[in-house]
Structures are given as C-alpha cells and as structure tokens.
PyMOL Python script that loads the backbone (N, CA, C, O; Angstrom):
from pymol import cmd

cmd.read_pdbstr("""\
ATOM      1  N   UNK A   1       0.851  -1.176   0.000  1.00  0.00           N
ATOM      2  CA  UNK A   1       0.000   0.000   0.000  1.00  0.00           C
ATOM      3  C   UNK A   1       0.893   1.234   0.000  1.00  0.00           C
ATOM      4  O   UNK A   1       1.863   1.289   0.756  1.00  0.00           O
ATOM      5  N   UNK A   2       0.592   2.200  -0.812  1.00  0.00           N
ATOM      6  CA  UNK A   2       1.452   3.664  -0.970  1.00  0.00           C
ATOM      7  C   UNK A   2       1.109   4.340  -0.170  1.00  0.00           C
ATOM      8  O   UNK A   2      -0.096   4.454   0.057  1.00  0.00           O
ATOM      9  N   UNK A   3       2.147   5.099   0.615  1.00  0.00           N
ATOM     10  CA  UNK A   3       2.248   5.308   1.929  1.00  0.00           C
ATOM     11  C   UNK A   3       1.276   6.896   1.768  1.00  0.00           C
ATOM     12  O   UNK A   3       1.165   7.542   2.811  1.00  0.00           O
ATOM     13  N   UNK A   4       0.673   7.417   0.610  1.00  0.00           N
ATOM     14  CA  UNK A   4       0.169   8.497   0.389  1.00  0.00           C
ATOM     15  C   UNK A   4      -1.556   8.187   0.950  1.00  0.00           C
ATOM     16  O   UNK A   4      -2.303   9.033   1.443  1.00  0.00           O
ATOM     17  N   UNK A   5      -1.916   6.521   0.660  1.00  0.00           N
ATOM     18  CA  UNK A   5      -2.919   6.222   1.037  1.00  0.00           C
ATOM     19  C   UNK A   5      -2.430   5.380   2.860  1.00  0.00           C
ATOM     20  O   UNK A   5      -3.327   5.577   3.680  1.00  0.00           O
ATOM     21  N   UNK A   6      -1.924   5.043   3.096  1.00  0.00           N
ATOM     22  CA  UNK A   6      -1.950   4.518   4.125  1.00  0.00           C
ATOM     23  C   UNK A   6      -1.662   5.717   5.126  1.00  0.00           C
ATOM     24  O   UNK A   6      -2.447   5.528   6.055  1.00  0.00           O
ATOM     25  N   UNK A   7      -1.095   6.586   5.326  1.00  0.00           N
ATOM     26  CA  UNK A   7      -0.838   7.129   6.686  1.00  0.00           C
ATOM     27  C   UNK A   7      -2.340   7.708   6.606  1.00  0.00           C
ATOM     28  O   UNK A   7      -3.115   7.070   7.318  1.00  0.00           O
ATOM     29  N   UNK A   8      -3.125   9.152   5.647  1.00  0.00           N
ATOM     30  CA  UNK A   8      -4.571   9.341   5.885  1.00  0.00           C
ATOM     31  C   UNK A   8      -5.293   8.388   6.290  1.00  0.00           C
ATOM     32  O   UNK A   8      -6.184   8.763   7.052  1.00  0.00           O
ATOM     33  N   UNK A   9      -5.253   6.943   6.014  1.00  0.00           N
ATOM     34  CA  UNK A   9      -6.617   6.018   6.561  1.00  0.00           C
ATOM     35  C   UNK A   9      -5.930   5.616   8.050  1.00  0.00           C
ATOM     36  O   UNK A   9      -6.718   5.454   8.983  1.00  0.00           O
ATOM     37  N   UNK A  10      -4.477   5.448   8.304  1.00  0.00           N
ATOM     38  CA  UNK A  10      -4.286   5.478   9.599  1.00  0.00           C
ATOM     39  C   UNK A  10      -4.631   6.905  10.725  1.00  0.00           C
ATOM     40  O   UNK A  10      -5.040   6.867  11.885  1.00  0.00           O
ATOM     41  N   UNK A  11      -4.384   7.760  10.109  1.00  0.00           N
ATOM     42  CA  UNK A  11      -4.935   9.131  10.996  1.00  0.00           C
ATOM     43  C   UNK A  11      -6.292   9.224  11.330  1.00  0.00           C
ATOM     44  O   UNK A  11      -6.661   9.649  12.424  1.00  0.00           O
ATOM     45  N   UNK A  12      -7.412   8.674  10.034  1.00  0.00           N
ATOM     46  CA  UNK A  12      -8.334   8.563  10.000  1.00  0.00           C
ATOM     47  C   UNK A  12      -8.716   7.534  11.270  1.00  0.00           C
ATOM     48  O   UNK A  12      -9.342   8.022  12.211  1.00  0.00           O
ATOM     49  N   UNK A  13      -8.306   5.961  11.308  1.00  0.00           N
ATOM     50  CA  UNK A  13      -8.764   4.838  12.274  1.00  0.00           C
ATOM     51  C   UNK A  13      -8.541   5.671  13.615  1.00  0.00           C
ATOM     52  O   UNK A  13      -9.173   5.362  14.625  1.00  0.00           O
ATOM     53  N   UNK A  14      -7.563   6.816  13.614  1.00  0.00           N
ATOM     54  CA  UNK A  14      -7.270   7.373  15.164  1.00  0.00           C
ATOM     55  C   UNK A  14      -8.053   8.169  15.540  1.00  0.00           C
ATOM     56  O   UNK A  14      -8.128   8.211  16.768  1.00  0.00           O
ATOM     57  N   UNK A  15      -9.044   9.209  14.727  1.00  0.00           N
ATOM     58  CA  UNK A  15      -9.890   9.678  14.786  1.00  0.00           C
ATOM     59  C   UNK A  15     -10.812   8.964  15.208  1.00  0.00           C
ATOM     60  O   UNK A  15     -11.259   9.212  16.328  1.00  0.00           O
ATOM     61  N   UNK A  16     -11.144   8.300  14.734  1.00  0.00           N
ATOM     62  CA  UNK A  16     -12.705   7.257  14.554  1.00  0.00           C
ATOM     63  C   UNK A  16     -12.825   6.677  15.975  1.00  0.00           C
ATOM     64  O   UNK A  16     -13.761   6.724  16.774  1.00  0.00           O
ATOM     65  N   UNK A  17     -11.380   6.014  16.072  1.00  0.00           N
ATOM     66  CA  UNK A  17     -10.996   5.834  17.726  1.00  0.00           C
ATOM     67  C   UNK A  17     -11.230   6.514  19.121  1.00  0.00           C
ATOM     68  O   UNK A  17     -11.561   6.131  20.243  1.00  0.00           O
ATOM     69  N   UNK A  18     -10.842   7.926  18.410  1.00  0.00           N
ATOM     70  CA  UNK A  18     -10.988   8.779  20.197  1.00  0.00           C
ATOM     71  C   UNK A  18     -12.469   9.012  19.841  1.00  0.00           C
ATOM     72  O   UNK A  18     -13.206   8.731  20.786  1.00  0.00           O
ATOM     73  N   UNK A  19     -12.934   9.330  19.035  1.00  0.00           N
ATOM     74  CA  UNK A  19     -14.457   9.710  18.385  1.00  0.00           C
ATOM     75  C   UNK A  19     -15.356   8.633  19.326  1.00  0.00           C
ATOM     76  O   UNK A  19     -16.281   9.050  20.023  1.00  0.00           O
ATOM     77  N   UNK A  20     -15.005   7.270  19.276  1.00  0.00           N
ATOM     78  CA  UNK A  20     -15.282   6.212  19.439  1.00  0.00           C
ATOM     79  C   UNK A  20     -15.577   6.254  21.184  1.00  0.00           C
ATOM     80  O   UNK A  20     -16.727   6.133  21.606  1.00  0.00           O
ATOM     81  N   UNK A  21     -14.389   6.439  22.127  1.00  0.00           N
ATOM     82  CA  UNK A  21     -13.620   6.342  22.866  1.00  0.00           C
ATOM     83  C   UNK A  21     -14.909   7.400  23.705  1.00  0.00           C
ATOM     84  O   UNK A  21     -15.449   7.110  24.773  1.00  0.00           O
ATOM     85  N   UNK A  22     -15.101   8.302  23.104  1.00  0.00           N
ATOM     86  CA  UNK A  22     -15.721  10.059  23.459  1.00  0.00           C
ATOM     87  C   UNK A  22     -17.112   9.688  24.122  1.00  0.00           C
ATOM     88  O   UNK A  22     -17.667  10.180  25.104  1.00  0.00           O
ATOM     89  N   UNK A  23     -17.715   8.088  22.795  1.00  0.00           N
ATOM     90  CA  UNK A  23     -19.324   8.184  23.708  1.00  0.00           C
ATOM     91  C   UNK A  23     -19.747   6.691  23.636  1.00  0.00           C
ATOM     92  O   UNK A  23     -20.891   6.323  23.369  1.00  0.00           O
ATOM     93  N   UNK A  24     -18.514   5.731  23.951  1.00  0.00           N
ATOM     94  CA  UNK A  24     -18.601   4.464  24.455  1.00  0.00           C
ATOM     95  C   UNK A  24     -18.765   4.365  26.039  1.00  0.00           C
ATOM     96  O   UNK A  24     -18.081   5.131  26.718  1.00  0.00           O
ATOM     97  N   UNK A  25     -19.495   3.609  26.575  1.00  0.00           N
ATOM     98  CA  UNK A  25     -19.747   3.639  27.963  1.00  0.00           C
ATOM     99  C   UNK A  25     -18.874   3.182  28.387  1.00  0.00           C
ATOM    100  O   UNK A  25     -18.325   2.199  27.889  1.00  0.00           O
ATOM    101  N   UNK A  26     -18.430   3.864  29.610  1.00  0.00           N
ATOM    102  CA  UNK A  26     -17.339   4.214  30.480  1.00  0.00           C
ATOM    103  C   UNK A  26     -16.985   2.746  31.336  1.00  0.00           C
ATOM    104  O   UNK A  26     -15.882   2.200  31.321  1.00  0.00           O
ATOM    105  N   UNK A  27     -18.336   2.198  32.168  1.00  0.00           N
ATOM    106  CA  UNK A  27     -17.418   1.244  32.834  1.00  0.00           C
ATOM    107  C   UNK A  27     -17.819   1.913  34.332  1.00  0.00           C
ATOM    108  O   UNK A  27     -18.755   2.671  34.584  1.00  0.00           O
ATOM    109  N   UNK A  28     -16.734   1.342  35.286  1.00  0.00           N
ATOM    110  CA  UNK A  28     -16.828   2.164  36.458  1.00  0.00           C
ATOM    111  C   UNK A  28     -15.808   3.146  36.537  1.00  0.00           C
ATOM    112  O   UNK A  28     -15.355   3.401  37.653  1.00  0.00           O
ATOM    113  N   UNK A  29     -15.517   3.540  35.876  1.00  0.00           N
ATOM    114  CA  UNK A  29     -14.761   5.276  35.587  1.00  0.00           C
ATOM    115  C   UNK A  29     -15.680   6.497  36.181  1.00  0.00           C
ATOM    116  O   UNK A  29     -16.805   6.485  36.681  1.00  0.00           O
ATOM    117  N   UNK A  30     -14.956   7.321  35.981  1.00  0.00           N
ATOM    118  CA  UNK A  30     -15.592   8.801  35.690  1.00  0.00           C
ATOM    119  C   UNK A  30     -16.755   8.789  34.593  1.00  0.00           C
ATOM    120  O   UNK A  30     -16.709   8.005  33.645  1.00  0.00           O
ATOM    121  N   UNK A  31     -17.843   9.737  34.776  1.00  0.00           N
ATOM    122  CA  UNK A  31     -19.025  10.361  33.795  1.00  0.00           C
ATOM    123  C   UNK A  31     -18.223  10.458  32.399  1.00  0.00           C
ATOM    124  O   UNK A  31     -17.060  10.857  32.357  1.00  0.00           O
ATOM    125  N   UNK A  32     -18.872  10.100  31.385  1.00  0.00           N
ATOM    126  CA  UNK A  32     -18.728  10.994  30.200  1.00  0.00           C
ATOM    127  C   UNK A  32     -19.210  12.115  30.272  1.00  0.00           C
ATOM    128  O   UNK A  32     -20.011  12.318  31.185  1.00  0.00           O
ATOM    129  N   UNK A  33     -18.925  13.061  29.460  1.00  0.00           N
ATOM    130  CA  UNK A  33     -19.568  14.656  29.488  1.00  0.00           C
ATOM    131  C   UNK A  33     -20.804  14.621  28.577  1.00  0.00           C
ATOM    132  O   UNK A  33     -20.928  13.975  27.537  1.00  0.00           O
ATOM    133  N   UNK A  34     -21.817  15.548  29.244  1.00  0.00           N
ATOM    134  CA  UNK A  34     -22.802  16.203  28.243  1.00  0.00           C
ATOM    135  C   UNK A  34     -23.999  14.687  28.047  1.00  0.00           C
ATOM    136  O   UNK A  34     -24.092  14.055  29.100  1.00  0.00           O
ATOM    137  N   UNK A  35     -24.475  14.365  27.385  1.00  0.00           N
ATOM    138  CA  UNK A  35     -25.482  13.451  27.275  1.00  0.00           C
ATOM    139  C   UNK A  35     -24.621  11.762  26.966  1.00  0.00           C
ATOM    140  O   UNK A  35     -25.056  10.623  26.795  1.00  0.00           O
ATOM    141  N   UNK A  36     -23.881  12.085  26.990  1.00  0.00           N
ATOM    142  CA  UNK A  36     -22.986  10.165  27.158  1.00  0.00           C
ATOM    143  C   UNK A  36     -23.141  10.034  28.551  1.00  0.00           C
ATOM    144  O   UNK A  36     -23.300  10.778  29.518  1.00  0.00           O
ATOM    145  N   UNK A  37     -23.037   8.798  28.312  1.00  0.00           N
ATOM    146  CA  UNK A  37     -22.747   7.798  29.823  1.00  0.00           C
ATOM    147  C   UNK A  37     -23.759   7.888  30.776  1.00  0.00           C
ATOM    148  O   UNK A  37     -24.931   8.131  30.491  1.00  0.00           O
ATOM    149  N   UNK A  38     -23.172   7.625  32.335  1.00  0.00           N
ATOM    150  CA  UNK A  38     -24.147   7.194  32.671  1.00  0.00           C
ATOM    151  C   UNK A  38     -23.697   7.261  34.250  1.00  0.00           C
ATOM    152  O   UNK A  38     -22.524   6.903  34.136  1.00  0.00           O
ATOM    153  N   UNK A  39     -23.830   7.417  35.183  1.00  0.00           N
ATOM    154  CA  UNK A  39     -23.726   7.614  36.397  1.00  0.00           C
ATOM    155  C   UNK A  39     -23.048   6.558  37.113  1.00  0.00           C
ATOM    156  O   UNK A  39     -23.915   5.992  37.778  1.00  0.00           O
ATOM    157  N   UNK A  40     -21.896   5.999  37.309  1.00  0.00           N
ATOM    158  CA  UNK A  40     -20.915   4.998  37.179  1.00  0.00           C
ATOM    159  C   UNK A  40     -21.595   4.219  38.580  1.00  0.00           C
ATOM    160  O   UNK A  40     -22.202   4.833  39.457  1.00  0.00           O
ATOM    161  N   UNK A  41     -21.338   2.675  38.579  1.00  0.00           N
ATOM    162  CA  UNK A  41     -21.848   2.221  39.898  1.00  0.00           C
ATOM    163  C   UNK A  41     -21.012   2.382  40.930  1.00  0.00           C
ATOM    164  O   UNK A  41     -21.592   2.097  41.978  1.00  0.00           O
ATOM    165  N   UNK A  42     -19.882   2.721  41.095  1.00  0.00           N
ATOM    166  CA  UNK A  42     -19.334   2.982  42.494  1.00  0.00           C
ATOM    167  C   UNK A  42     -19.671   4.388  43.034  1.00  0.00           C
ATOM    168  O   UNK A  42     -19.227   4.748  44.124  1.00  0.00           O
ATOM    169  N   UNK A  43     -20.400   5.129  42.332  1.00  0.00           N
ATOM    170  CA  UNK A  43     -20.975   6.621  42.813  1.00  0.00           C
ATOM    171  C   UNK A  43     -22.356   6.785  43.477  1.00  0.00           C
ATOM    172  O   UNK A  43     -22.796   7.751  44.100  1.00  0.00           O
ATOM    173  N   UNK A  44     -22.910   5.639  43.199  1.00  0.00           N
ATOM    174  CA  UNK A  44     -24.369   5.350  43.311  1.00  0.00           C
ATOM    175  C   UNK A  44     -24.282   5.335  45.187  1.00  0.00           C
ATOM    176  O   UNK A  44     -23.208   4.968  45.661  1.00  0.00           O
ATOM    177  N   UNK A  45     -25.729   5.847  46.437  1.00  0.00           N
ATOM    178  CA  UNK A  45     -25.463   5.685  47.366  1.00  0.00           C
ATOM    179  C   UNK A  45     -25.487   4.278  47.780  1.00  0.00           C
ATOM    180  O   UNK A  45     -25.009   3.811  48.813  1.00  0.00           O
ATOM    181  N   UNK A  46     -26.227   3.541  46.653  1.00  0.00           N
ATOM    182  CA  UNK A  46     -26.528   2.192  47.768  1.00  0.00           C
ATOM    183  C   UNK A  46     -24.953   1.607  47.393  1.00  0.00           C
ATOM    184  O   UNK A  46     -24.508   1.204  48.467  1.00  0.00           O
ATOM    185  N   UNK A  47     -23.834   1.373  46.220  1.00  0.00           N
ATOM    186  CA  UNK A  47     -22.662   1.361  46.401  1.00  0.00           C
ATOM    187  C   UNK A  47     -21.593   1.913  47.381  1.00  0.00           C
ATOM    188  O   UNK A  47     -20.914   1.268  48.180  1.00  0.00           O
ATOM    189  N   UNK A  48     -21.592   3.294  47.136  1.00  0.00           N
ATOM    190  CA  UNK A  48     -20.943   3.598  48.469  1.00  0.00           C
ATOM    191  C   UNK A  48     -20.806   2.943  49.942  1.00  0.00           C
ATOM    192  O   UNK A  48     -19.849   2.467  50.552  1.00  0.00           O
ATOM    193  N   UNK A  49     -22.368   3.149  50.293  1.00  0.00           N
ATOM    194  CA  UNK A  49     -22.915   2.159  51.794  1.00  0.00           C
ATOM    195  C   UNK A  49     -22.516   1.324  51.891  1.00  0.00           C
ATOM    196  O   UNK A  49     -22.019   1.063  52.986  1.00  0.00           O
ATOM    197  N   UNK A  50     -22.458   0.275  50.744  1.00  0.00           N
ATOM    198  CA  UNK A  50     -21.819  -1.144  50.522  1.00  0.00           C
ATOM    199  C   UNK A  50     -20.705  -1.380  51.026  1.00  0.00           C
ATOM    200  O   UNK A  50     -20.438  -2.137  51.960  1.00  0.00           O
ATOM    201  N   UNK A  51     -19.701  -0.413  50.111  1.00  0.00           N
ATOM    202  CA  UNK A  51     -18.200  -0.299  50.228  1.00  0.00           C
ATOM    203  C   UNK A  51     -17.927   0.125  52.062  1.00  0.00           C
ATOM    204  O   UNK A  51     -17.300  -0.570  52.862  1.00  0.00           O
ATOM    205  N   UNK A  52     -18.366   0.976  52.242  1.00  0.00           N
ATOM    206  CA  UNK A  52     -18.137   1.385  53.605  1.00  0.00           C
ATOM    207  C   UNK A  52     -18.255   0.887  54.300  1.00  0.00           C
ATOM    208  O   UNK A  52     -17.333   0.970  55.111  1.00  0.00           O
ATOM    209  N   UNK A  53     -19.568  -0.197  54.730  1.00  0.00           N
ATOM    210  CA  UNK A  53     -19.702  -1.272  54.952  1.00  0.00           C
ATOM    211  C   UNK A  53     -18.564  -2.595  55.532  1.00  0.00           C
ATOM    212  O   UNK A  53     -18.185  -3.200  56.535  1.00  0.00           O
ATOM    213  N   UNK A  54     -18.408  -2.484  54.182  1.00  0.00           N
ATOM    214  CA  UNK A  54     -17.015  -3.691  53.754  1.00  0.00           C
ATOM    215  C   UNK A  54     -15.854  -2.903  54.566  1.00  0.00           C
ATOM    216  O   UNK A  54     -15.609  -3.312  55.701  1.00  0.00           O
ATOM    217  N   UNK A  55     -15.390  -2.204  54.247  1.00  0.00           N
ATOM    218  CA  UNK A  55     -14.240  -1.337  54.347  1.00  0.00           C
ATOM    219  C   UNK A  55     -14.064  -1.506  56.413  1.00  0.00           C
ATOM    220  O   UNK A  55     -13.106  -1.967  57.032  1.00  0.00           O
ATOM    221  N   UNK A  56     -15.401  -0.923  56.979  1.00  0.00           N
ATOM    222  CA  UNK A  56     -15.564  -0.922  58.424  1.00  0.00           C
ATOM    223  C   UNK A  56     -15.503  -2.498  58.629  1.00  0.00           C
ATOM    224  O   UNK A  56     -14.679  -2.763  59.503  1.00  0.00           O
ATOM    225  N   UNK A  57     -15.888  -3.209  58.294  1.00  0.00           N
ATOM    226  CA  UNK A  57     -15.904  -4.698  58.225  1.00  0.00           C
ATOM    227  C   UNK A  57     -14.687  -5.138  58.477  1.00  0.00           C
ATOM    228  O   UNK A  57     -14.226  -5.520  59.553  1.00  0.00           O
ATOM    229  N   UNK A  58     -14.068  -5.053  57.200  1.00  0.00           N
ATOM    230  CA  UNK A  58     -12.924  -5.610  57.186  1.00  0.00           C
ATOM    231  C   UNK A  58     -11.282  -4.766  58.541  1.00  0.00           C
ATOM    232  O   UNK A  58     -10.400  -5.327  59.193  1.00  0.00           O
ATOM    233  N   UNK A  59     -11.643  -3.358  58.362  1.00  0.00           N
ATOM    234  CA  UNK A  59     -11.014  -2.915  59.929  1.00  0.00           C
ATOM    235  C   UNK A  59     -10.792  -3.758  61.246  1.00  0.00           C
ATOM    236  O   UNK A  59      -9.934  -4.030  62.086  1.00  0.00           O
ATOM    237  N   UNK A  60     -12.435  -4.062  60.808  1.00  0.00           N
ATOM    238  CA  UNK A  60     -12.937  -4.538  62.831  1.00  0.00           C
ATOM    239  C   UNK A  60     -12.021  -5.611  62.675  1.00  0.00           C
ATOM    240  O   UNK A  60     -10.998  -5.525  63.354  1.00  0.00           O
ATOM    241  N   UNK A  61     -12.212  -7.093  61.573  1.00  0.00           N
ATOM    242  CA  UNK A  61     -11.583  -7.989  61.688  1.00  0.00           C
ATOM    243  C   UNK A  61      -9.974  -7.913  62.006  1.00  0.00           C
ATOM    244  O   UNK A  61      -9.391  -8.514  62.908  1.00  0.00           O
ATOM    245  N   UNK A  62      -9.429  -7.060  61.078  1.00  0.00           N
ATOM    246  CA  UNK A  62      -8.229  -6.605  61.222  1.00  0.00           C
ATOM    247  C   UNK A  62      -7.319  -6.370  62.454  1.00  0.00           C
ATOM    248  O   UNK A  62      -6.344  -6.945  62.936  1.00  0.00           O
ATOM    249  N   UNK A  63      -8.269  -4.966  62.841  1.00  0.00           N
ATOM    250  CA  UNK A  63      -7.654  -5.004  64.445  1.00  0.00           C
ATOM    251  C   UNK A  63      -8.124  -6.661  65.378  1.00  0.00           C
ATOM    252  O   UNK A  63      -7.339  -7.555  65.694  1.00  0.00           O
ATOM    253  N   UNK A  64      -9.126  -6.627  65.542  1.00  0.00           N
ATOM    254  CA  UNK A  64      -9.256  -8.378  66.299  1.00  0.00           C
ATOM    255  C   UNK A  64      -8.123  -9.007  65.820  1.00  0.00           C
ATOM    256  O   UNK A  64      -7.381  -9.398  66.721  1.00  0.00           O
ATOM    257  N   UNK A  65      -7.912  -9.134  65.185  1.00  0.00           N
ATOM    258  CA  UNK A  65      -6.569 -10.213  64.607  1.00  0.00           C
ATOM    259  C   UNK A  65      -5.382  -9.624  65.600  1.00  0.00           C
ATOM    260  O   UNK A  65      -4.736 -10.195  66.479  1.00  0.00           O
ATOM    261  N   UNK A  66      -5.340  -8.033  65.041  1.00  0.00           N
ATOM    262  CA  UNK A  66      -3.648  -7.583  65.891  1.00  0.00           C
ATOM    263  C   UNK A  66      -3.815  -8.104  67.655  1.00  0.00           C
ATOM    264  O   UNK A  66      -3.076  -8.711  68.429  1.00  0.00           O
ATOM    265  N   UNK A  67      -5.439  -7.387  67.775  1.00  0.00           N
ATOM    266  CA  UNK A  67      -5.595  -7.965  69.462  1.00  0.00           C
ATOM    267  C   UNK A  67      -5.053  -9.288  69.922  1.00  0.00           C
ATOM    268  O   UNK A  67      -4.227  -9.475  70.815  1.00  0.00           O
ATOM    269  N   UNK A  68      -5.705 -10.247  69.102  1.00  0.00           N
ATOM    270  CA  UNK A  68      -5.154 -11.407  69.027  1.00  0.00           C
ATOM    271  C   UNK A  68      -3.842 -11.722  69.557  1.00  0.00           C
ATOM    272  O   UNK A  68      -3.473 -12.072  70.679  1.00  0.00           O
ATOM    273  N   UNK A  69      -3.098 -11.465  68.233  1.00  0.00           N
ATOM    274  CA  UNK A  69      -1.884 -11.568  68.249  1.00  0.00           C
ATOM    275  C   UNK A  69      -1.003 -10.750  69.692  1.00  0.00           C
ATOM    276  O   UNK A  69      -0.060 -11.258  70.299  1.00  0.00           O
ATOM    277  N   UNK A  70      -1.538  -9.583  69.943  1.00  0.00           N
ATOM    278  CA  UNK A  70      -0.761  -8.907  70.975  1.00  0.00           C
ATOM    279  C   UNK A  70      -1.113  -9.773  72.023  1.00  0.00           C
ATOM    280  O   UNK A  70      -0.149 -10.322  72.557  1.00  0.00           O
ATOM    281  N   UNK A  71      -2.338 -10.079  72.513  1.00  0.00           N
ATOM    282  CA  UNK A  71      -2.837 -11.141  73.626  1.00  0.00           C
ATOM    283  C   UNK A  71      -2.075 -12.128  73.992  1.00  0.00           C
ATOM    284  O   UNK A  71      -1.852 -12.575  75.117  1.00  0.00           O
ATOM    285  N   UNK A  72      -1.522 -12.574  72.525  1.00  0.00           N
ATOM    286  CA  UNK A  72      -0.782 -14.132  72.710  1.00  0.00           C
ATOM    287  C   UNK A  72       0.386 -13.879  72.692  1.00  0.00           C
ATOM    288  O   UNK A  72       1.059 -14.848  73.042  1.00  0.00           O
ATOM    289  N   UNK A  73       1.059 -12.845  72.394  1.00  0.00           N
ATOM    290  CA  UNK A  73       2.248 -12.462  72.423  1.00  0.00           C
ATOM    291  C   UNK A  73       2.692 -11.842  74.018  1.00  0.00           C
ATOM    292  O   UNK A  73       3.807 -12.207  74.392  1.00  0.00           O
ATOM    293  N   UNK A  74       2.131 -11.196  74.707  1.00  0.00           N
ATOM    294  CA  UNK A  74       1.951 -10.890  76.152  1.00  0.00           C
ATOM    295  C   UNK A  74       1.420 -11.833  77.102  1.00  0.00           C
ATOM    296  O   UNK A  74       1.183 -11.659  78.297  1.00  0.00           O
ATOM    297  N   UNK A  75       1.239 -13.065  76.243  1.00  0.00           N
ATOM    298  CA  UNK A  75       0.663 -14.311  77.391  1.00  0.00           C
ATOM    299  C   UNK A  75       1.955 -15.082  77.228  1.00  0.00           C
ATOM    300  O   UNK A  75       2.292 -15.867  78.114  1.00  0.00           O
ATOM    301  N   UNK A  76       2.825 -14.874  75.964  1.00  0.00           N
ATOM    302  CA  UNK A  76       3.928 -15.912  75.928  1.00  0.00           C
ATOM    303  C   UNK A  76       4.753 -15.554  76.820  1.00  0.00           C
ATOM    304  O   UNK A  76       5.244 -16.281  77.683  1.00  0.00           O
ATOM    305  N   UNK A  77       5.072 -13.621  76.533  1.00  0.00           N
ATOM    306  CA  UNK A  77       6.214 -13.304  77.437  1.00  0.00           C
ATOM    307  C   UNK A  77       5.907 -13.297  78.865  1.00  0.00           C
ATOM    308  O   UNK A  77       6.939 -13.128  79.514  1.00  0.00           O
ATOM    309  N   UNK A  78       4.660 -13.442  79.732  1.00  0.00           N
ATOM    310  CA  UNK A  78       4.571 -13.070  81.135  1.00  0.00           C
ATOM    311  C   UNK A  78       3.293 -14.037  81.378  1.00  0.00           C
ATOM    312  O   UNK A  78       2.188 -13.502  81.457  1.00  0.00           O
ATOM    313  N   UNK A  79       3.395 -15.280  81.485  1.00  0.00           N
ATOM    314  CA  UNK A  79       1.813 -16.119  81.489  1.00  0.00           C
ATOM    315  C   UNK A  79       1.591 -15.763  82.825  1.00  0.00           C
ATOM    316  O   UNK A  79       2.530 -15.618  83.608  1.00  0.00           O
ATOM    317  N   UNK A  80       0.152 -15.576  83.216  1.00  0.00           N
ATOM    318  CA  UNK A  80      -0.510 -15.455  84.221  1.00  0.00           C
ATOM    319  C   UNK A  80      -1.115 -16.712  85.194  1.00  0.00           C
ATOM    320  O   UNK A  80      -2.193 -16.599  85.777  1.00  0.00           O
ATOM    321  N   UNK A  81      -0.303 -17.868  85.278  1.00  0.00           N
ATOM    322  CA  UNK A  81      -0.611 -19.179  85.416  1.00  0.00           C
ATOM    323  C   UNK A  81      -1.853 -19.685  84.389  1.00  0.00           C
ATOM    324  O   UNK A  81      -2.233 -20.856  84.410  1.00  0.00           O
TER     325      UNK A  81
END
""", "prot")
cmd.dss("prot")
cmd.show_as("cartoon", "prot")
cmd.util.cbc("prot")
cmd.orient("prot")
C-alpha cells in the first residue's frame, strides 16, 4: 500500500478511535460529558454504603486479629498461670 494512502486512513482509524472512545460507555470510571454515559456504579449511594460497609468490616476484623496476636504475644512473654 502507498504510503500516500496509508498514513490518511491510519490518521483517519485514530480519529474514529478517540471519536469512538468520546461516547462508548465508560465502565466504572468517571461520567462521560454532556449526554454520554451514565452515572458509574461505584458513585451510586446504595454502592458507596456497601463499600463502607465492607471497608468498616474488614477494619474490625483486622484489628481483632492484631488484638489477638498482641494477647498471645503478652501471654507468651509473662503467662498469668
């Protein structure tokens, strides 16, 4: 192919691309602008709640674990009969 026709239809596919790119649905990203897209599900409140949820969830377990561990670690060094 002569490179007089190939680089325009390649500039062209890059166009067509971001063109493409501009008002294909996003996903859980950011909004598209102006009348694309769509209000992403991690923005939504009953998502959020979810996450926060989880997030406080997974804390509590977390620290319990360190408690744990410090408990048994202060029972090894000084047992209380």
């Amino acid at each position: 192919m002569r490179d007089r026709l190939f680089f325009p239809a390649l500039a062209l596919a890059a166009l067509l691309m971001v063109a493409l790119a501009a008002v294909w649905p996003q996903g859980l990203g950011d909004r598209s602008w102006g009348p694309f897209g769509h209000t992403p599900a991690q923005r939504t409140p009953a998502m959020q709640a979810a996450m926060k949820r989880e997030s406080d969830a997974s804390n509590q377990r977390l620290n319990q674990a360190r408690q744990a561990v410090s408990d048994l670690q202060s029972q090894a060094i000084s047992p209380t009969q």
